[in-house]
N, CA and C atoms as a LAMMPS dump frame, in Angstrom:
ITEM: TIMESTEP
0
ITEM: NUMBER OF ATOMS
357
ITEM: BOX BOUNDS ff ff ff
-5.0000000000000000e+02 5.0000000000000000e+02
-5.0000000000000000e+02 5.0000000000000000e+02
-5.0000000000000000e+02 5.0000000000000000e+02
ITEM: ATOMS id mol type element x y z
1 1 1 N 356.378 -156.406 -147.036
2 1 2 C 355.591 -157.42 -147.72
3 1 3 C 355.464 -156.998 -149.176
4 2 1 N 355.812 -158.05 -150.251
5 2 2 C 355.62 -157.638 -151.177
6 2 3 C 354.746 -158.406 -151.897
7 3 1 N 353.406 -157.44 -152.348
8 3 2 C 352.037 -157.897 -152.589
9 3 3 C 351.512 -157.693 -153.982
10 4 1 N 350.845 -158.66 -154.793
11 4 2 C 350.278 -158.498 -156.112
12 4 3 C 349.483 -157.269 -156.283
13 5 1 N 349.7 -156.951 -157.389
14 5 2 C 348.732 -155.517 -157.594
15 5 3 C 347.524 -155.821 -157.289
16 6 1 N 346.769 -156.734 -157.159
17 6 2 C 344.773 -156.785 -156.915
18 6 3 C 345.508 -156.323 -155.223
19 7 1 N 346.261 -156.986 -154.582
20 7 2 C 346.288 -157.45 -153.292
21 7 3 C 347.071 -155.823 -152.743
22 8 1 N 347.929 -155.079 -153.317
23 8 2 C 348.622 -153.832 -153.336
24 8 3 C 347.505 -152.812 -153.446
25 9 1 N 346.222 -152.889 -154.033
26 9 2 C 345.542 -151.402 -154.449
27 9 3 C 344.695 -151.794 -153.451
28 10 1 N 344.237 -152.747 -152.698
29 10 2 C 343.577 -152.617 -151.554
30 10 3 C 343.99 -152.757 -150.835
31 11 1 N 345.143 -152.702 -150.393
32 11 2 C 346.495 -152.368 -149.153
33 11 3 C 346.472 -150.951 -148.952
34 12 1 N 346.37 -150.092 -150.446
35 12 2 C 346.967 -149.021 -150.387
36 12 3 C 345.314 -148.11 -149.889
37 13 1 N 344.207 -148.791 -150.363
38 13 2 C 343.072 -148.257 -150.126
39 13 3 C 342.868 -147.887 -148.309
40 14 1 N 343.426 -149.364 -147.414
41 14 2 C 343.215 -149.677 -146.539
42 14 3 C 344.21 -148.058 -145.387
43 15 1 N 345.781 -148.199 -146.155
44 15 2 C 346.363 -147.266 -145.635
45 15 3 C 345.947 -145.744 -146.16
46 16 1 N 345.298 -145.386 -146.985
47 16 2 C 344.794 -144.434 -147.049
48 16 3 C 343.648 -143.916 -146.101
49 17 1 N 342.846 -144.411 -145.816
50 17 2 C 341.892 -144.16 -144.405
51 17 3 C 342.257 -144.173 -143.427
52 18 1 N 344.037 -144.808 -143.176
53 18 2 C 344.604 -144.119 -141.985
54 18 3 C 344.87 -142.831 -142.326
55 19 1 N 345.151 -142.155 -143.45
56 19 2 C 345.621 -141.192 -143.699
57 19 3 C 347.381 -141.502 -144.436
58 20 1 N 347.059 -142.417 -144.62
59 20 2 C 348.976 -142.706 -145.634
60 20 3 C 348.638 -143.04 -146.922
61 21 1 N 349.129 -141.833 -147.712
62 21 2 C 349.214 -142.133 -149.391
63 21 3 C 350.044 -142.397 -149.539
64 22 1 N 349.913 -143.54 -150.863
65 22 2 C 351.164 -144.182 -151.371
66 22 3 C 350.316 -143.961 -152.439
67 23 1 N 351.969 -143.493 -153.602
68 23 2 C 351.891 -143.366 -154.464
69 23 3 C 352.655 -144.394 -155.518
70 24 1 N 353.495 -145.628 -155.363
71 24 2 C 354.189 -146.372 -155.786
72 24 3 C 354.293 -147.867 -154.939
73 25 1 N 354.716 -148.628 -155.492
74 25 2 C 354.723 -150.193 -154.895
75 25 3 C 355.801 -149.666 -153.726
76 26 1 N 355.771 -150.988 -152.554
77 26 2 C 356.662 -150.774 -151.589
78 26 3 C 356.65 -151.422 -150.855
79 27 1 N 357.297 -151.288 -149.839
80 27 2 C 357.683 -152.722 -148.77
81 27 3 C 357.106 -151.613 -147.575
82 28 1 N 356.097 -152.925 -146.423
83 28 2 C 356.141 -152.02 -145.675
84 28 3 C 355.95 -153.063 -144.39
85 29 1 N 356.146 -152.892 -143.233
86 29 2 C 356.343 -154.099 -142.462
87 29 3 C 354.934 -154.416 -141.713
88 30 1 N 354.711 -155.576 -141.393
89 30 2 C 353.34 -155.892 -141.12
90 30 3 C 353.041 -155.2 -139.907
91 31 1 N 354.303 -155.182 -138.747
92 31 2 C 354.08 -154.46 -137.478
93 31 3 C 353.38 -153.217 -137.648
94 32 1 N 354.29 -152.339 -138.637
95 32 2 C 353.838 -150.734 -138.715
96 32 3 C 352.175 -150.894 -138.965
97 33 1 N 351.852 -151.407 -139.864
98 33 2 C 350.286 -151.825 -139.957
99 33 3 C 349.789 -152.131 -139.297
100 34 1 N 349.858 -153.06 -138.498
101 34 2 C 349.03 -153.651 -137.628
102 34 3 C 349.061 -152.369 -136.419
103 35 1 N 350.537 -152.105 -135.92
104 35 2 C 349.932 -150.956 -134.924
105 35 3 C 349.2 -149.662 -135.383
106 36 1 N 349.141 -149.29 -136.77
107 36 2 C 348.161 -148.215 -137.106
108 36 3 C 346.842 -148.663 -137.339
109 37 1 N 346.627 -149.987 -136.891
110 37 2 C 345.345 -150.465 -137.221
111 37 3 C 344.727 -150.364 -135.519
112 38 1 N 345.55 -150.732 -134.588
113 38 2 C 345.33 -151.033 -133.457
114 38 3 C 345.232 -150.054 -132.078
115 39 1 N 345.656 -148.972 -132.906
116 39 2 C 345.392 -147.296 -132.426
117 39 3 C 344.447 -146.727 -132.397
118 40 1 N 343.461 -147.329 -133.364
119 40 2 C 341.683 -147.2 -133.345
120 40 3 C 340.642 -147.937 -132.481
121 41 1 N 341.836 -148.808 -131.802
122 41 2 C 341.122 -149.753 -131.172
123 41 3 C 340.049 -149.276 -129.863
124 42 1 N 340.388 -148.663 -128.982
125 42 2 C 339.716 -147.848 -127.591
126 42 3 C 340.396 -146.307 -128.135
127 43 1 N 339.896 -145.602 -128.88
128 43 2 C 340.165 -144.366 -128.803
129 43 3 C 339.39 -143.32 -127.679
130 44 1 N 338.617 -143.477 -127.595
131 44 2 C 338.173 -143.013 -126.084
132 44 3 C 338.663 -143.237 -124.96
133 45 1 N 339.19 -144.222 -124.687
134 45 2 C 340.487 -144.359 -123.458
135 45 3 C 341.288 -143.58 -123.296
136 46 1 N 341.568 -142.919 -124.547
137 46 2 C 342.591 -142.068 -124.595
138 46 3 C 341.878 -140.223 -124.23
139 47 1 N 341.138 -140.375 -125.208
140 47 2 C 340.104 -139.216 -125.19
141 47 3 C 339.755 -138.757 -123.58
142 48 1 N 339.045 -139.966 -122.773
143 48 2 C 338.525 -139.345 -121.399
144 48 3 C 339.422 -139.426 -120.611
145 49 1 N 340.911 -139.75 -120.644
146 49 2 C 342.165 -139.481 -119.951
147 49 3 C 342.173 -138.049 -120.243
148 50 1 N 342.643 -137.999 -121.075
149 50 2 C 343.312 -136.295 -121.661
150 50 3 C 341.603 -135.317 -121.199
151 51 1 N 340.609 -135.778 -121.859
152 51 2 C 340.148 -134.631 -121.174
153 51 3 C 339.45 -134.465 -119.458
154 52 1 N 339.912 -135.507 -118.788
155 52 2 C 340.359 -135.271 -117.137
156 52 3 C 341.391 -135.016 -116.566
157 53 1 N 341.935 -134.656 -117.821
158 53 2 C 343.911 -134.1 -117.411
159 53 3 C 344.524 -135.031 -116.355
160 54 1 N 345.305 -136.104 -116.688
161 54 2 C 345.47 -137.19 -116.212
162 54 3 C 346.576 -138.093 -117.054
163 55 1 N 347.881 -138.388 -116.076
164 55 2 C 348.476 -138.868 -116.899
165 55 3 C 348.483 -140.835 -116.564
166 56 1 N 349.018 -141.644 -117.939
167 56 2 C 348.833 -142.952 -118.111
168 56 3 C 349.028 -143.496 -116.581
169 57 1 N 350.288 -142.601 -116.117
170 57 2 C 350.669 -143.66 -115.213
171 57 3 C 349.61 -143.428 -113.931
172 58 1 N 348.768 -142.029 -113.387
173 58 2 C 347.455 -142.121 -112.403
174 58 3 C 346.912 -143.079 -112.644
175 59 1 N 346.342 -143.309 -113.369
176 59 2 C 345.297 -144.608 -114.14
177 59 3 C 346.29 -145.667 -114.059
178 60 1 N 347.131 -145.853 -113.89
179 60 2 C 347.197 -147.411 -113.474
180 60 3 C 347.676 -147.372 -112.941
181 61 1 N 348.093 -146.624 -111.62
182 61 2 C 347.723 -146.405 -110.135
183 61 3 C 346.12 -146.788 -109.633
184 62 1 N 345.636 -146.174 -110.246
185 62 2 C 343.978 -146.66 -110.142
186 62 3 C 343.534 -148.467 -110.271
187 63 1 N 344.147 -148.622 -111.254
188 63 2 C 343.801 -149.826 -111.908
189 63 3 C 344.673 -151.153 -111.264
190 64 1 N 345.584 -150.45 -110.446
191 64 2 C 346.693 -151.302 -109.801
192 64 3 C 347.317 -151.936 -110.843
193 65 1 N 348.217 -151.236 -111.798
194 65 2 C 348.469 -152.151 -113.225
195 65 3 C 349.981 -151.458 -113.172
196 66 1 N 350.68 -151.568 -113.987
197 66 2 C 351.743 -150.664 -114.57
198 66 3 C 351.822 -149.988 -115.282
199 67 1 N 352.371 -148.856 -115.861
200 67 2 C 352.142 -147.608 -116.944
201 67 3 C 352.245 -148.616 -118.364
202 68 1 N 353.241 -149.021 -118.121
203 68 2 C 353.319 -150.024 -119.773
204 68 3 C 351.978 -150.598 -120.2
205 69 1 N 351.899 -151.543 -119.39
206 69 2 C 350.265 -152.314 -119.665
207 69 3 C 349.486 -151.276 -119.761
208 70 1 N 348.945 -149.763 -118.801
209 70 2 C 347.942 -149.607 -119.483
210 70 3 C 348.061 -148.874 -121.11
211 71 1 N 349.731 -148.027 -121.088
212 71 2 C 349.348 -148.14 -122.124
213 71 3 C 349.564 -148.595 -123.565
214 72 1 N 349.339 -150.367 -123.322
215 72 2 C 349.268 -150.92 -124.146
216 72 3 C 347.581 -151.013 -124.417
217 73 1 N 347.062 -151.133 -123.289
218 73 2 C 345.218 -151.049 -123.243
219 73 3 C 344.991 -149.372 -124.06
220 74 1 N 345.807 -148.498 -124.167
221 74 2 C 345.138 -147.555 -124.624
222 74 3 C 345.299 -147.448 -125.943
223 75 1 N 346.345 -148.258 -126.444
224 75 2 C 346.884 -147.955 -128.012
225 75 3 C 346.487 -149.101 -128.42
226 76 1 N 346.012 -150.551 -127.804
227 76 2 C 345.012 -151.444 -128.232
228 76 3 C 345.592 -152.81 -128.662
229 77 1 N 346.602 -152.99 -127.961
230 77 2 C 348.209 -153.839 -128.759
231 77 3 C 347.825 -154.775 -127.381
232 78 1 N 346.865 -154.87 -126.165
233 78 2 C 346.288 -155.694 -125.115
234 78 3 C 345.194 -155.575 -125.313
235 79 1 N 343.572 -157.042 -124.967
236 79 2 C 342.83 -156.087 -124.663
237 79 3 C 342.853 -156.051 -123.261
238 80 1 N 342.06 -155.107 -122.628
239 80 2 C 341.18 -155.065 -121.51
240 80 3 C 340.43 -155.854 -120.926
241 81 1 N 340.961 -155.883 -119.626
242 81 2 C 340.319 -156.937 -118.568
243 81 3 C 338.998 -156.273 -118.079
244 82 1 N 338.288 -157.188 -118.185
245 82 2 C 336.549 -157.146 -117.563
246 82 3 C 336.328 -156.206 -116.526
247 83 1 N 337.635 -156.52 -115.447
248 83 2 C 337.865 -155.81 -114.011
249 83 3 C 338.137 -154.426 -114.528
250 84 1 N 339.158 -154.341 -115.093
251 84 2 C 339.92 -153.051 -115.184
252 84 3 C 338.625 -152.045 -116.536
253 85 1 N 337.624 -152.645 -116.744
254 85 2 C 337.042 -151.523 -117.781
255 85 3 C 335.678 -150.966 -116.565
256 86 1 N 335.068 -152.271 -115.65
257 86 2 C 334.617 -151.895 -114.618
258 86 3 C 334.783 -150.66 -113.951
259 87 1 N 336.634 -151.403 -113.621
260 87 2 C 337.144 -150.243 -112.582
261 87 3 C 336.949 -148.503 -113.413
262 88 1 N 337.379 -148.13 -114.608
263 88 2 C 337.039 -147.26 -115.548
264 88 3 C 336.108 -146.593 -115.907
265 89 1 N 334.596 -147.777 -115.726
266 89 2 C 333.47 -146.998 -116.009
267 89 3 C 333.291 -146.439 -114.693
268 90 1 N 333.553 -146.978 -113.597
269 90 2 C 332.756 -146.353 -112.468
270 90 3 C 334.011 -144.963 -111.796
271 91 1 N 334.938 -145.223 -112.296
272 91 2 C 335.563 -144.163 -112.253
273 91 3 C 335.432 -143.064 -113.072
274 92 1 N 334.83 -142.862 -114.677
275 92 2 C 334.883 -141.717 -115.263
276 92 3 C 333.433 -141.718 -115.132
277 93 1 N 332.58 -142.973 -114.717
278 93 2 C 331.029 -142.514 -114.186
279 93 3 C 330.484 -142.706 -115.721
280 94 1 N 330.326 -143.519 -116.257
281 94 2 C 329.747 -143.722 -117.738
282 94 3 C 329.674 -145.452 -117.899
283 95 1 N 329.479 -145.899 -119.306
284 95 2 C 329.324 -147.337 -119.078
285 95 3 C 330.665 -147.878 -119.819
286 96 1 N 330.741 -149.117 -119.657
287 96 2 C 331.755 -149.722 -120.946
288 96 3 C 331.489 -149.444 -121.699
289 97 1 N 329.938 -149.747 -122.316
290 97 2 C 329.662 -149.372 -123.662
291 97 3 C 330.137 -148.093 -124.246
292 98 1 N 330.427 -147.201 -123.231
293 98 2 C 330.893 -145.943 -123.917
294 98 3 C 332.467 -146.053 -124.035
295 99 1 N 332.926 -146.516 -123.297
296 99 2 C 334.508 -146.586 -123.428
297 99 3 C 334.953 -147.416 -124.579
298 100 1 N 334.216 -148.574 -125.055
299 100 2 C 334.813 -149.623 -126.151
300 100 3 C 333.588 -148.821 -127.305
301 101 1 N 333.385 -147.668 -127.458
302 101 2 C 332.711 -147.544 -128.559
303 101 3 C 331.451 -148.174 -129.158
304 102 1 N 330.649 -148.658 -128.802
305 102 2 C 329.133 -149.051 -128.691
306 102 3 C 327.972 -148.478 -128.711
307 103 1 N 328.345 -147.422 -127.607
308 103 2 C 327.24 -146.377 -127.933
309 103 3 C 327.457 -145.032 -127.682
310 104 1 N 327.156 -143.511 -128.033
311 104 2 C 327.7 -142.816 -128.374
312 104 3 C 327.042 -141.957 -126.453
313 105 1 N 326.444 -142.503 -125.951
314 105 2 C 325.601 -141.819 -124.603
315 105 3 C 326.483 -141.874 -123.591
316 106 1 N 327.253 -140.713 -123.263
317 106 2 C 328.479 -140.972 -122.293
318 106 3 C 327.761 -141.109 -120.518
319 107 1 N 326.435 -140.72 -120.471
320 107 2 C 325.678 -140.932 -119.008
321 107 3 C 325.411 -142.324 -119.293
322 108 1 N 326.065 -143.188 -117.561
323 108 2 C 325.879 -144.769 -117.782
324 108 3 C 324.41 -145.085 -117.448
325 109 1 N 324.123 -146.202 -117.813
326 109 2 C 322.718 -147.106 -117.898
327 109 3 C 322.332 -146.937 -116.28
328 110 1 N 320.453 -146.894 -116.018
329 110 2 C 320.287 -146.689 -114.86
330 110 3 C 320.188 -147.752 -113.976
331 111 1 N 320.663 -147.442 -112.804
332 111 2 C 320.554 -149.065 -112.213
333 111 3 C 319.224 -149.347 -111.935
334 112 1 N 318.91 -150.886 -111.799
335 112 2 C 317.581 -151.326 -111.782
336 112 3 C 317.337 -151.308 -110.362
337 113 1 N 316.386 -151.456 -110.182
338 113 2 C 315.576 -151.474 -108.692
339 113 3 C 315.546 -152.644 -108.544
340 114 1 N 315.93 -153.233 -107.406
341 114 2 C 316.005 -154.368 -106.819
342 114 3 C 314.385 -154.698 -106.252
343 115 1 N 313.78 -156.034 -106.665
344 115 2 C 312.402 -156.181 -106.214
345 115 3 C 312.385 -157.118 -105.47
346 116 1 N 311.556 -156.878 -104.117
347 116 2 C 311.377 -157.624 -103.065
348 116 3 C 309.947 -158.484 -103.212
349 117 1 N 310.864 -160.172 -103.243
350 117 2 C 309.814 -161.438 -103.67
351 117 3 C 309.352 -161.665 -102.128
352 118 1 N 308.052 -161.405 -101.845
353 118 2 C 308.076 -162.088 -100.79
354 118 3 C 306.905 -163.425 -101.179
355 119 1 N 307.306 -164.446 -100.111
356 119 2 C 306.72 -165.571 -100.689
357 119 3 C 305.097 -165.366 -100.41
């Protein structure tokens, strides 16, 4: 893409917080961007795999999915089905909220007590 300088120095701002300096104008393809944008997407997906030593394709054995799909869910290029983040929290035992980045408390929410109406 080749972009006006206002539109180029905040391109280049943007790829710098991935960690890519550019030092000169340049062509760069929208894909490569977009997937370094989309790698931030569930980084904890990735995180509580690796540290349960566990490879893509267990987990979607788990998930009844295929290795591809999940990991397209882990690098963020799909999102995630309702079912399959379910299936996830109650498998690494934490909430969604912790897996999609929401809240930083990896112990999940307590379940409520069910109250008995009697008439």
């Amino acid at each position: 893409i080749l972009l006006p300088d206002i539109q180029m120095n905040l391109f280049k701002e943007i790829l710098f917080q991935f960690g890519i300096n550019v030092k000169k104008k340049f062509f760069i393809s929208y894909n490569f961007f977009a997937m370094k944008i989309r790698t931030e997407k569930f980084p904890r997906l990735k995180d509580l795999r690796e540290d349960n030593d566990l490879k893509q394709r267990q987990l979607a054995e788990i998930l009844h999915i295929g290795q591809p799909t999940y990991n397209h869910y882990e690098k963020g290029c799909r999102e995630i089905p309702i079912d399959c983040l379910i299936e996830l929290a109650k498998f690494y035992r934490t909430s969604i909220d912790y897996i999609v980045g929401l809240t930083d408390e990896f112990e999940p929410y307590p379940k409520r007590r069910r109250r008995n109406f009697d008439p």
